[in-house]
C-alpha positions as CSV (number, residue, x, y, z in Angstrom):
1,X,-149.3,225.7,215.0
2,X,-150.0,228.9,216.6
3,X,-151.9,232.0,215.1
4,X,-151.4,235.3,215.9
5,X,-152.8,239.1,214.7
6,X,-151.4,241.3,213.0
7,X,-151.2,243.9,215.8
8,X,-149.8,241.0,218.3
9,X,-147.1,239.8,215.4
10,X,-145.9,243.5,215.1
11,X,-146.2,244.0,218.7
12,X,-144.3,240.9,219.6
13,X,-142.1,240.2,216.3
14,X,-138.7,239.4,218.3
15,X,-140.3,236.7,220.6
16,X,-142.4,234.9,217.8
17,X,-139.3,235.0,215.7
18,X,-137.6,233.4,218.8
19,X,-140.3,230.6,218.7
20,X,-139.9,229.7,214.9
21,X,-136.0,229.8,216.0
22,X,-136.6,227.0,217.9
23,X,-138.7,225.0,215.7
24,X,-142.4,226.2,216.0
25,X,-144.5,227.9,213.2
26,X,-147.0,231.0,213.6
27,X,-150.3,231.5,211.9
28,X,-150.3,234.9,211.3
29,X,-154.1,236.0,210.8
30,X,-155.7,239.1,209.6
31,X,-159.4,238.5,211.3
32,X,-159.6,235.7,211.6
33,X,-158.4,235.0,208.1
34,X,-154.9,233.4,207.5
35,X,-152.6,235.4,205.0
36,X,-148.9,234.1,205.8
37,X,-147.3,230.9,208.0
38,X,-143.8,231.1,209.4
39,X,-142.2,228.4,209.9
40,X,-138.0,227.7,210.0
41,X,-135.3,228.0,207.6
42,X,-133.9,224.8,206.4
43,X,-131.0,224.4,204.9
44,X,-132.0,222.9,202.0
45,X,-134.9,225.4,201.3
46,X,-135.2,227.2,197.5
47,X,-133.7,230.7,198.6
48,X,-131.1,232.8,197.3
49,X,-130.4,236.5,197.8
50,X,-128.5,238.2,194.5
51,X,-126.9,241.7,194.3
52,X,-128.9,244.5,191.9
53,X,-128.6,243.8,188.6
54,X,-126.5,247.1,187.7
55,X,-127.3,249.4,184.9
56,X,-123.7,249.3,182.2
57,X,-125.4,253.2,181.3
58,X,-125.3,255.5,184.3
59,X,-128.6,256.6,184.8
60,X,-127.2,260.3,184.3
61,X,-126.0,259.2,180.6
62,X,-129.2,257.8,179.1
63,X,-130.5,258.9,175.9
64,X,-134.1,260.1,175.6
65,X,-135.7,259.7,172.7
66,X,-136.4,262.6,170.6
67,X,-140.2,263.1,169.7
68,X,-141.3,263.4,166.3
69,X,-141.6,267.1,165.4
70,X,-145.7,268.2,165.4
71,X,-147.0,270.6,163.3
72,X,-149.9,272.2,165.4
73,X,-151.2,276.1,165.3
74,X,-152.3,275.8,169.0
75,X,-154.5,279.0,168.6
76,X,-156.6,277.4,165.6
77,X,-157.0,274.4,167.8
78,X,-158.5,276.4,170.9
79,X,-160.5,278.3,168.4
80,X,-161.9,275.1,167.0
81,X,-162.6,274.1,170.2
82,X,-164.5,277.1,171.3
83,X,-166.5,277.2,168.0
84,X,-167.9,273.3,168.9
85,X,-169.2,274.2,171.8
């Protein structure tokens, strides 16, 4: 198995795509640690690709929910405020 950087991988994407076409898997290596391996597609691999899950309420139709009234002088709030400090 080969590895490659980062930098290289990005730089080179289409030919090491190419070689795990044909059979070969990449190391891909972020110094000199490994984070992800490439290898082919098999048939009989767990993958499946669905659609979005659509929403039946356009977003534009939604219902917000409507906060509880709150009883609050604002001016004897600030003042009591002020007066702590």
């Amino acid at each position: 198995m080969r590895s490659v950087g980062i930098a290289e991988l990005r730089s080179q994407l289409s030919r090491y795509l190419r070689d795990v076409q044909r059979g070969e898997s990449v190391l891909v290596v972020d110094r000199e640690t490994p984070i992800a391996r490439l290898t082919p597609f098999e048939a009989g691999d767990d993958f499946a690709i669905s659609p979005p899950v659509l929403a039946k309420i356009p977003v534009g139709k939604l219902e917000m929910p409507v906060c509880p009234p709150v009883h609050v002088d604002v001016v004897e709030l600030l003042l009591a405020d002020r007066r702590s400090r």
